[in-house]
N, C-alpha and C positions, 0 to 999 in steps of 0.2 A: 962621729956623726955631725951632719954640719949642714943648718938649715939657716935660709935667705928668707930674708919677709921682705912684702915690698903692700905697705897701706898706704894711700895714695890722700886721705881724709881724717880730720879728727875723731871724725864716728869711729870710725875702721881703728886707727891708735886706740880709740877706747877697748874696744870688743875684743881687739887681737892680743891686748895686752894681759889680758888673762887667758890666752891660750899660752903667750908664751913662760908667763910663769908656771904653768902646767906640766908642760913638756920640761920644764927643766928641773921641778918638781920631781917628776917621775924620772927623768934621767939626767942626775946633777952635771954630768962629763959633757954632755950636750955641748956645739958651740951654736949661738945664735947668733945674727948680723941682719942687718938690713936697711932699708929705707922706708922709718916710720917715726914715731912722734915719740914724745917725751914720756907719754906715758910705757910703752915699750921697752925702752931703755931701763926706764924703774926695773919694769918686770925683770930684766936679763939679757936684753939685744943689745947686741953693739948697733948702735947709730951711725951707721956711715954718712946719712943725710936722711936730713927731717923735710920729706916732701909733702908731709897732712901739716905742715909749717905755714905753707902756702898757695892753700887750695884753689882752684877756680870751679865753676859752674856753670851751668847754663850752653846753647848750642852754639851762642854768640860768641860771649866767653871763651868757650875753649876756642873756636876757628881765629879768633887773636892771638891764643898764645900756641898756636899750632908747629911755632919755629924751635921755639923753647922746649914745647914737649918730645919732639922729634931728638931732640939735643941729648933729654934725658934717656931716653929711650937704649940710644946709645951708650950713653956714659954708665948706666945700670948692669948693663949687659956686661961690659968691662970690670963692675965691680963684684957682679956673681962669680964669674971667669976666675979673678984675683981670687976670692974666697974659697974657691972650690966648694962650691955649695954641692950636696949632694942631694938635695932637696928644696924647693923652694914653694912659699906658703904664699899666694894672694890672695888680695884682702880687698873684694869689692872693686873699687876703682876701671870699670870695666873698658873702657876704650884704650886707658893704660896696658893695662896688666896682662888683656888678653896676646895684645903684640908679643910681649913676652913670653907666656905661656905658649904659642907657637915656638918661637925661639930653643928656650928651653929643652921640648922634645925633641925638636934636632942635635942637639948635645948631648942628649942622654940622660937626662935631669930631671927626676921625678918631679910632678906639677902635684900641688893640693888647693885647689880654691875654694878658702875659708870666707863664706859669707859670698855667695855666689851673686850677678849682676841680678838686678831684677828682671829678667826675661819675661818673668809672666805678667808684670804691667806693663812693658815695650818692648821692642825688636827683637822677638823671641826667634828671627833669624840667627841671633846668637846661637843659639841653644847648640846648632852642628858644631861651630868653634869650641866654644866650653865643653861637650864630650871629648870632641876628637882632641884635644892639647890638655883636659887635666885628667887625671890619675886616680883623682878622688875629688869629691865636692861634699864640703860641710856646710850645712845652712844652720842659721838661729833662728828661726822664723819656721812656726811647725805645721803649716800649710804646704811648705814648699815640696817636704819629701813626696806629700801624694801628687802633685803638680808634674813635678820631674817624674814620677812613675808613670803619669798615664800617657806621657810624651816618650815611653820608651826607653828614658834616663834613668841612671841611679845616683840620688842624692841622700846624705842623711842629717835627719835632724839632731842637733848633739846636747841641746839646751840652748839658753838664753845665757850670756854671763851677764849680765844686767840681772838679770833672777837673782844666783846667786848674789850679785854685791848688795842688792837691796832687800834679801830674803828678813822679813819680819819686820823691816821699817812700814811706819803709815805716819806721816809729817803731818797732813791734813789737821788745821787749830781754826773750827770754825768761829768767825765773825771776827776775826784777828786783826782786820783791816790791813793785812799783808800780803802782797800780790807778787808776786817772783816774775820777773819778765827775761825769756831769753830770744835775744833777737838774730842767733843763729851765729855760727862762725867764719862766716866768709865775711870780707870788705862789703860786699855786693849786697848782701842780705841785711848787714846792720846800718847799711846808709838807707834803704826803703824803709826800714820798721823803727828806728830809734826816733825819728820826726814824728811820729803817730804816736808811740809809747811817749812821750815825753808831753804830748796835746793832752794825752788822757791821765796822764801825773797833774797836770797842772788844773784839769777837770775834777778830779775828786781829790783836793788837798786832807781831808780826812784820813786817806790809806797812803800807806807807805811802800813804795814800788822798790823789789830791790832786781837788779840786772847783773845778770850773771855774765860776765864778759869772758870769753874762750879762749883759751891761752894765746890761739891762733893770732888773735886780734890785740894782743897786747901793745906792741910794737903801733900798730896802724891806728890804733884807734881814734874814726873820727869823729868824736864828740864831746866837743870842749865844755858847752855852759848844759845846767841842766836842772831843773828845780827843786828846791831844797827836800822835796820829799823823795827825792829818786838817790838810792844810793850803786853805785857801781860796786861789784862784790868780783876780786879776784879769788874766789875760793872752790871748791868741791861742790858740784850739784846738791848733793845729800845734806852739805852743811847749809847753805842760802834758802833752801827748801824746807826749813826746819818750822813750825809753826804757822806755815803761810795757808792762804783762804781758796786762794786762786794763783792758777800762772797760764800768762801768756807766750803762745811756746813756737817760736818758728817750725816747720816741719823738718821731718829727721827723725835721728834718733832718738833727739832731747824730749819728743814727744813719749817715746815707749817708755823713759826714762821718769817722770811725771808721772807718768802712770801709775807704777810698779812704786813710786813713792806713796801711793795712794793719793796723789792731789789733785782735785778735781781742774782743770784746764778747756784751753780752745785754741786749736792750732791755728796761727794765722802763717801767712805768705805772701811777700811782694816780691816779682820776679821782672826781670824784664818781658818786655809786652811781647817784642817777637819771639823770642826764647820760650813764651808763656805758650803762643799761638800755635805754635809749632808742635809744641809736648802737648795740645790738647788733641792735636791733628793723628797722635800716634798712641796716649795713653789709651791701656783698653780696661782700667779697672773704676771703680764710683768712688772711690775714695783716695785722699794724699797722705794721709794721715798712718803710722804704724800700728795703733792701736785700733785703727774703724779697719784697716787691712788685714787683721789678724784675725778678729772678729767678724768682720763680712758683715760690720753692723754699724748706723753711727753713733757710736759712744761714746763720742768728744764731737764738740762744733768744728767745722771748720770754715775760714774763711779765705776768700782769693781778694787780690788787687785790691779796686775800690769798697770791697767790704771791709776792710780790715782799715776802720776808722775809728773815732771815739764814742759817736752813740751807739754801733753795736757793741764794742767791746766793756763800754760802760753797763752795758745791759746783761750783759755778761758773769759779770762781777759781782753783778747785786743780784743776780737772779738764784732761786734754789737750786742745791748741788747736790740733793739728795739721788736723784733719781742716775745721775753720774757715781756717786760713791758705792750706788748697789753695784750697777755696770762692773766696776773693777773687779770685784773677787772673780766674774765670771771670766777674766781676764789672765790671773794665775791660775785660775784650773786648765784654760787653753792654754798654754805656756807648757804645762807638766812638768817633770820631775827628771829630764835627764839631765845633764850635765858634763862638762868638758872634758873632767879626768876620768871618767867612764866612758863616756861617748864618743871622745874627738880623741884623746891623745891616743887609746891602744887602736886607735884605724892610723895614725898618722905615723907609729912605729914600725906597725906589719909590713907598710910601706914602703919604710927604711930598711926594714931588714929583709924584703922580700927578693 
């Protein structure tokens, strides 16, 4: 048996990377290959190319590298081909993958789309694509299976693997003066937030800010000077998070991520303006946030563009975190108790062997 992954973002290398050690868990012979990140490869994939290496975003963003991704497109197609994939797993990345998943079907080549696009905050013209090209749709997000049912679709919720890896951690060490700041992994995301993180370092020399820099951004990283209370952390979320008060958490994943750590937080975000204006013109949900999404409530602050400065975020910080810390548990009980080698892996073999 012989399955292709193609995660297009570091979220998606994260999430996928414990499905694949799953499936290979459950069926050692397994071959796995694809185009995804380092943490995949740990798991069990062959890496043919690291494409969550080099993310973009935003609507502007992509229509720039529109030549490039057109290129991949191609040269992906060529490497499933080569593999003889008999199955192939996408991972989010929706403008990508779905080209693919069309493709695919024509071949003859079962489709699985793990971690399906978010249709239900935008262009849920999707939705005919995504049934008609995949085979099966797994979500982590336990809202989504009744979403997808009442639109006709079948989706199933498999668990969180962020559940699992953080099951029984709680980091939270109040009044610690330690603040985790993650300013996200793209180029684009850490040049608008690292200029404001670094005002509000140099605002409260008291606490100690540590920054969690994303593998992605190793390479590019642009920020050379930075004040002595800010340390830059190449390390494991769970390890930088360890004893901290507060974190300031670009939105994503890293926000559900924070969460599930038990640490109270505020998501912030700086995007570009037209990119911003455009996604307000078509989001139809009240929150950006994974955890106010999951929730349907707001259970973290969040802040857009010019909010996301030093006197809110200073206020922030200093302000009580109780009424946050109760929020969370209600947070694992919405989440629940299923998981990937239950859930996901025996739907994604029927499939292989069906």
């Amino acid at each position: 048996m012989k399955v292709f992954w193609i995660a297009g973002e570091p979220s998606g290398d994260l999430q996928a990377a414990a499905l694949v050690a799953a499936l290979q868990d459950a069926v050692p012979e397994i071959q796995q290959a694809g185009w995804g990140g380092e943490r995949m490869a740990d798991a069990g994939m062959q890496q043919i190319y690291d494409l969550p290496g080099q993310p973009i975003m935003g609507f502007v963003e992509v229509a720039l590298k529109a030549t490039t991704i057109l290129k991949q497109v191609s040269k992906v197609k060529n490497d499933i081909a080569s593999f003889g994939a008999d199955l192939i797993v996408l991972v989010d990345y929706a403008g990508f993958n779905l080209r693919i998943a069309q493709w695919a079907q024509g071949q003859g080549i079962k489709v699985v789309y793990f971690i399906p696009p978010k249709i239900w905050a935008w262009r849920e013209s999707r939705l005919k694509s995504l049934k008609s090209y995949s085979d099966l749709i797994l979500s982590i997000l336990p809202f989504e299976e009744q979403w997808y049912k009442e639109k006709g679709a079948e989706a199933y919720y498999v668990g969180n693997p962020l559940m699992e890896k953080y099951e029984g951690l709680n980091h939270y060490s109040a009044a610690s003066k330690k603040v985790v700041l993650l300013p996200g992994s793209r180029l684009q995301e850490v040049i608008r937030l690292m200029p404001q993180f670094t005002l509000l370092a140099k605002a409260m020399p008291e606490y100690t800010f540590h920054v969690v820099r994303a593998a992605s951004m190793k390479k590019s990283w642009p920020v050379e000077l930075v004040p002595k209370n800010v340390i830059v952390e190449d390390k494991p979320l769970s390890e930088v998070t360890e004893g901290a008060e507060f974190a300031l958490t670009c939105s994503g994943t890293a926000s559900l991520e924070i969460a599930l750590l038990g640490l109270p937080q505020a998501v912030v975000y700086r995007a570009n303006p037209i990119s911003l204006a455009l996604a307000k013109q078509m989001v139809k949900v009240k929150y950006f946030s994974l955890p106010n999404l999951i929730m349907d409530a707001p259970l973290v602050p969040e802040f857009l563009q010019e909010q996301v400065n030093v006197t809110n975020m200073k206020a922030l910080i200093l302000e009580s975190k109780e009424d946050q810390l109760y929020s969370l548990s209600k947070l694992h009980v919405r989440m629940g108790s299923r998981n990937l080698a239950q859930d996901a892996v025996p739907r994604i073999l029927a499939l292989l062997n069906a």
